[in-house]
C-alpha positions in Angstrom: 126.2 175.9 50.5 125.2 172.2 50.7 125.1 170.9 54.4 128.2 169.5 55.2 128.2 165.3 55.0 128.3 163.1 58.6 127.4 159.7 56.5 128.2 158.6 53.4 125.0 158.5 51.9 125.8 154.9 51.6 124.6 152.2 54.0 127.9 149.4 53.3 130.4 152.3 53.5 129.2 153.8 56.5 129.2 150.2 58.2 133.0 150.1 56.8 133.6 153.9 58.0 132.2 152.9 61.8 134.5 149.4 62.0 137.3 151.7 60.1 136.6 153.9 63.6 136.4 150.7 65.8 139.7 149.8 64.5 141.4 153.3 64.6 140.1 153.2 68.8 141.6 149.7 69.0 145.0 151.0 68.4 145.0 150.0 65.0 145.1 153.1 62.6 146.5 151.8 59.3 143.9 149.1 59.0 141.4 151.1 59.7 142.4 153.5 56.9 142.9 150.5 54.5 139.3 150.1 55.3 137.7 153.3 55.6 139.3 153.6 51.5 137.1 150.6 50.2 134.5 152.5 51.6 135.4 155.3 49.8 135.4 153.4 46.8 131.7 153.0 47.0 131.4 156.7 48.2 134.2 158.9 46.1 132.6 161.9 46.9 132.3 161.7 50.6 134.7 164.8 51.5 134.2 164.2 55.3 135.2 160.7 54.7 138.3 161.7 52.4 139.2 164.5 55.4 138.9 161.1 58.4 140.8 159.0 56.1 143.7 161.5 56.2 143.6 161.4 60.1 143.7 157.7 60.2 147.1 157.7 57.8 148.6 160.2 59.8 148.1 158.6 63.0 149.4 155.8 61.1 152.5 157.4 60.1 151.5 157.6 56.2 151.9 161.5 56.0 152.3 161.2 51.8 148.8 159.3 51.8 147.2 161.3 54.2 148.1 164.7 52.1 146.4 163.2 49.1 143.4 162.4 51.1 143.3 166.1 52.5 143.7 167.1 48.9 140.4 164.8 47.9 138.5 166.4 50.5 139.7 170.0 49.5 138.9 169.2 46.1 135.5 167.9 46.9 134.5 170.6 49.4 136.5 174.0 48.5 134.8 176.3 51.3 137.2 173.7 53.6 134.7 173.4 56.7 136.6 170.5 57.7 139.8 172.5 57.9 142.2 170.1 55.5 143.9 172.9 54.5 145.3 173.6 57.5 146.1 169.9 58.3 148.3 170.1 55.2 150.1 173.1 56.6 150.8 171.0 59.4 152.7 168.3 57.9 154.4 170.8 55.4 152.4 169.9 52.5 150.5 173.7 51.7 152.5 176.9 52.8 151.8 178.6 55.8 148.5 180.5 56.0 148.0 183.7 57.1 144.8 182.9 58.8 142.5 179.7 58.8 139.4 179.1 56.7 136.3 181.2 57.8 133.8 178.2 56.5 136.3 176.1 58.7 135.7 178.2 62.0 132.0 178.9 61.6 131.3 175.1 61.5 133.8 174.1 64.2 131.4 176.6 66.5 127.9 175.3 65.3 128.7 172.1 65.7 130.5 172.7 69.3 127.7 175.2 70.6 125.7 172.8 72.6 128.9 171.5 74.7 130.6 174.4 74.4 130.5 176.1 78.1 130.7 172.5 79.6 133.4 171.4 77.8 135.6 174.9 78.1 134.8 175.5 81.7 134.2 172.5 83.7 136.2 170.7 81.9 139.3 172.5 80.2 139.5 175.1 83.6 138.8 178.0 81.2 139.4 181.1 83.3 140.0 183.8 81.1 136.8 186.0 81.2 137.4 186.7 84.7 141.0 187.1 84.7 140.4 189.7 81.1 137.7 191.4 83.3 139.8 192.0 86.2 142.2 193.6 84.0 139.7 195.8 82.2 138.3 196.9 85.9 142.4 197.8 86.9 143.0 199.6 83.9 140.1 201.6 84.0 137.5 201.8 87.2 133.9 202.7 86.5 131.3 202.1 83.5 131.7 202.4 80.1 129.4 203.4 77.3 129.9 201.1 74.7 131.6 197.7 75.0 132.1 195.6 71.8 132.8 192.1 72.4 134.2 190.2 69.2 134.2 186.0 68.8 131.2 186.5 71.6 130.5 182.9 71.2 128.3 181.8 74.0 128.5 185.1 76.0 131.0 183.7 78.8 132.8 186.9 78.3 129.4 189.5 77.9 128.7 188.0 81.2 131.3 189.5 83.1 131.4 192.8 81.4 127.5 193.4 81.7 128.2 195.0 85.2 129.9 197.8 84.3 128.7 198.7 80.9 125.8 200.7 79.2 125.1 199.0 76.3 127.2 195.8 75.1 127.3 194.1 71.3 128.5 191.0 70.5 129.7 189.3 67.3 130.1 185.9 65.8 130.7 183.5 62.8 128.5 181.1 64.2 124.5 181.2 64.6 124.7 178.3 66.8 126.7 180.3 69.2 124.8 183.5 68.7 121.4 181.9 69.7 122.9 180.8 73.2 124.0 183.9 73.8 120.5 185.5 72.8 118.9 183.4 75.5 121.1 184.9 78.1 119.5 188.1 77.5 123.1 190.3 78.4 123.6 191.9 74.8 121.6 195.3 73.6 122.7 193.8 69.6 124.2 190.2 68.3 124.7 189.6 64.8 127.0 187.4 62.6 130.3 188.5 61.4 134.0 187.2 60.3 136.4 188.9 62.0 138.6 188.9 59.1 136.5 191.3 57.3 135.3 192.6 60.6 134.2 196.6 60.8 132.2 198.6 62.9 130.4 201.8 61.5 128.6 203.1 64.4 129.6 205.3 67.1 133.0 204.5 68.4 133.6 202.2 71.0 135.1 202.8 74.5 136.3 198.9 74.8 136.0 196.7 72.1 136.9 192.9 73.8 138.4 189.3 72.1 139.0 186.5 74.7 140.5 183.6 73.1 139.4 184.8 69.8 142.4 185.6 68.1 143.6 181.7 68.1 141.6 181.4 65.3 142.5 184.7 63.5 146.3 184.1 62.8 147.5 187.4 61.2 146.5 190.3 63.8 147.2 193.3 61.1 144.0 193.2 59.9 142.0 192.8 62.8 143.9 195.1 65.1 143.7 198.0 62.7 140.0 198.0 62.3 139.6 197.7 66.3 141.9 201.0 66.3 139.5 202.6 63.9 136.4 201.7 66.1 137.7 202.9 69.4 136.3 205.9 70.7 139.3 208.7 72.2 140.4 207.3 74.8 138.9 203.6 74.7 140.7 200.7 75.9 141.2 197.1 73.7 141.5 194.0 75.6 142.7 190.7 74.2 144.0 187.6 75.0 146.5 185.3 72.4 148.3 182.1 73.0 151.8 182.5 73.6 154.6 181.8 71.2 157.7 180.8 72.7 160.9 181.6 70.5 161.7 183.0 67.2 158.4 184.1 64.6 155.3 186.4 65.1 152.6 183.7 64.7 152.7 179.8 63.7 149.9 177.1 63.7 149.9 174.4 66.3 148.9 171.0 66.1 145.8 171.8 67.8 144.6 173.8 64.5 145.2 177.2 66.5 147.2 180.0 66.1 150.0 181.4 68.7 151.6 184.4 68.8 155.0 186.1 70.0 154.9 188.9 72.6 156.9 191.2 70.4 154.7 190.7 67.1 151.7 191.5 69.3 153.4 194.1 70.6 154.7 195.4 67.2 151.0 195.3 65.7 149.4 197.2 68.4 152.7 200.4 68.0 151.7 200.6 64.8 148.2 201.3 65.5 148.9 203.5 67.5 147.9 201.4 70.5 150.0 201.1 73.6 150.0 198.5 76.4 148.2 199.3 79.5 148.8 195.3 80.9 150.4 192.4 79.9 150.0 189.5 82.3 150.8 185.5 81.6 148.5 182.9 83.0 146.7 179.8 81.7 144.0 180.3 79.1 142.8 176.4 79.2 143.8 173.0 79.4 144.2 170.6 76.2 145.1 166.7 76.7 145.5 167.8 80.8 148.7 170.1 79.7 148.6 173.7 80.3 148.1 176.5 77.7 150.2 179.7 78.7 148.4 182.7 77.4 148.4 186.6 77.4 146.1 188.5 78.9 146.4 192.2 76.9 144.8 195.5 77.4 146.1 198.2 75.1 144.9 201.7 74.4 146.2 204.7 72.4 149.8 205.9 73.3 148.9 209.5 74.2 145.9 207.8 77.1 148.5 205.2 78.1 151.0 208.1 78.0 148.6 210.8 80.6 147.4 207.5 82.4 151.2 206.7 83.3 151.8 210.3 84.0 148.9 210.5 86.1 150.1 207.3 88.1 153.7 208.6 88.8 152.7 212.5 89.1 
């Protein structure tokens, strides 16, 4: 796959593309999409420029222009890195997906690797490794063999389960944020992986671990039944999701992430045969300075939740 296009290629459309963006930060979004398209016309096969033009209409209220522009940069770059399918889910022009592009996810993390802690934790109060760590300690006091830590990214969460665990793994889509989690030197094994075709063939796992993965994962039946097939007897599964309010199991927000109901999470984890342990609401993050209410989930199989609640009340 060819690398994905910043500039134009062409020096008078990228001047028009950077006073299009001048314009657009002026308050002044449809003529800087009337003038990010003559620079199109020199460039036609720009796809991130077809993709920015799109953002320009809609912020200008052009929804029917901005879905052909979408379109143009589909068209021109199919593996969708820039994610314009999604936009056109958003403004009701593609039906709803069941999950978002892989290509889309793996460059959103490259290109955020560098910033990536900064931004999420000094900036966006990003809590939730310590809060899902807490609740993995509750649920179950003292080491465990094998930990498996899924959408690793950066290692924010491997950092807080390195304490208690024997050997750790982590796995990512993105090789920019595997090689800052390698120079942390926390993980016995990283490697590269989609967790929509994600499967583990080794010995199974006592807890297998996705903080603020599943945002970007949308339908959880896949990923939740290969987790239940990877845990070891008696291994735990902790999780976070953003929280749906109201009627649906899962729906894409503006933000290009995926939220989901208790009761479909719920639902999913019954019929693995997976049982909740804890269930507790808090703040993942911060976006635009507004709160993002979250679950914080560890599950494990019925007949371990069953003896641990026996066990509690015996």
């Amino acid at each position: 796959m060819k690398p994905l296009q910043a500039s134009s290629g062409d020096l008078t459309a990228d001047r028009r593309a950077d006073f299009a963006e001048m314009l657009l930060s002026s308050g002044e979004p449809a003529q800087a999409a009337e003038l990010l398209l003559g620079a199109l016309e020199l460039s036609p096969q720009w796809a991130a420029g077809w993709f920015r033009l799109g953002e320009m209409q809609e912020a200008a209220g052009l929804s029917d222009q901005a879905a052909q522009a979408w379109t143009m940069a589909l068209e021109l770059e199919p593996a969708d890195r820039l994610g314009a399918a999604l936009k056109l889910q958003l403004i009701g022009k593609a039906p709803a997906a069941t999950a978002p592009p892989s290509a889309f996810v793996e460059t959103l993390f490259d290109h955020y690797a560098d910033s990536f802690e900064e931004s999420l934790v000094e900036n966006l109060g990003y809590r939730l490794p310590d809060f899902l760590a807490q609740a993995i300690r509750k649920a179950r006091p003292g080491r465990f063999r094998l930990a498996l830590d899924l959408g690793c990214g950066t290692g924010l969460m491997g950092e807080r389960l390195r304490p208690f665990v024997d050997r750790l793994e982590g796995y990512d889509i993105s090789a920019g944020m595997l090689r800052k989690a390698k120079a942390k030197g926390i993980y016995d094994l990283l490697a590269k992986a989609d967790l929509q075709c994600f499967s583990h063939s080794g010995t199974g796992a006592d807890l297998v671990v996705a903080a603020d993965v599943f945002i970007y994962v949308g339908a959880l039946e896949g990923i939740v039944g290969a987790v239940a097939d990877m845990l070891a007897e008696g291994g735990m599964f902790a999780f976070s999701v953003e929280t749906l309010a109201g009627g649906g199991d899962f729906t894409l927000r503006p933000s290009r992430r995926f939220a989901h109901s208790e009761a479909y999470v719920r639902r999913v984890l019954s019929a693995n045969g997976l049982a909740v342990l804890s269930m507790e609401g808090m703040v993942i993050r911060h976006d635009q300075r507004s709160p993002v209410e979250g679950l914080a989930i560890v599950a494990g199989f019925q007949a371990t939740a069953a003896s641990r609640k026996n066990s509690a009340t015996g």
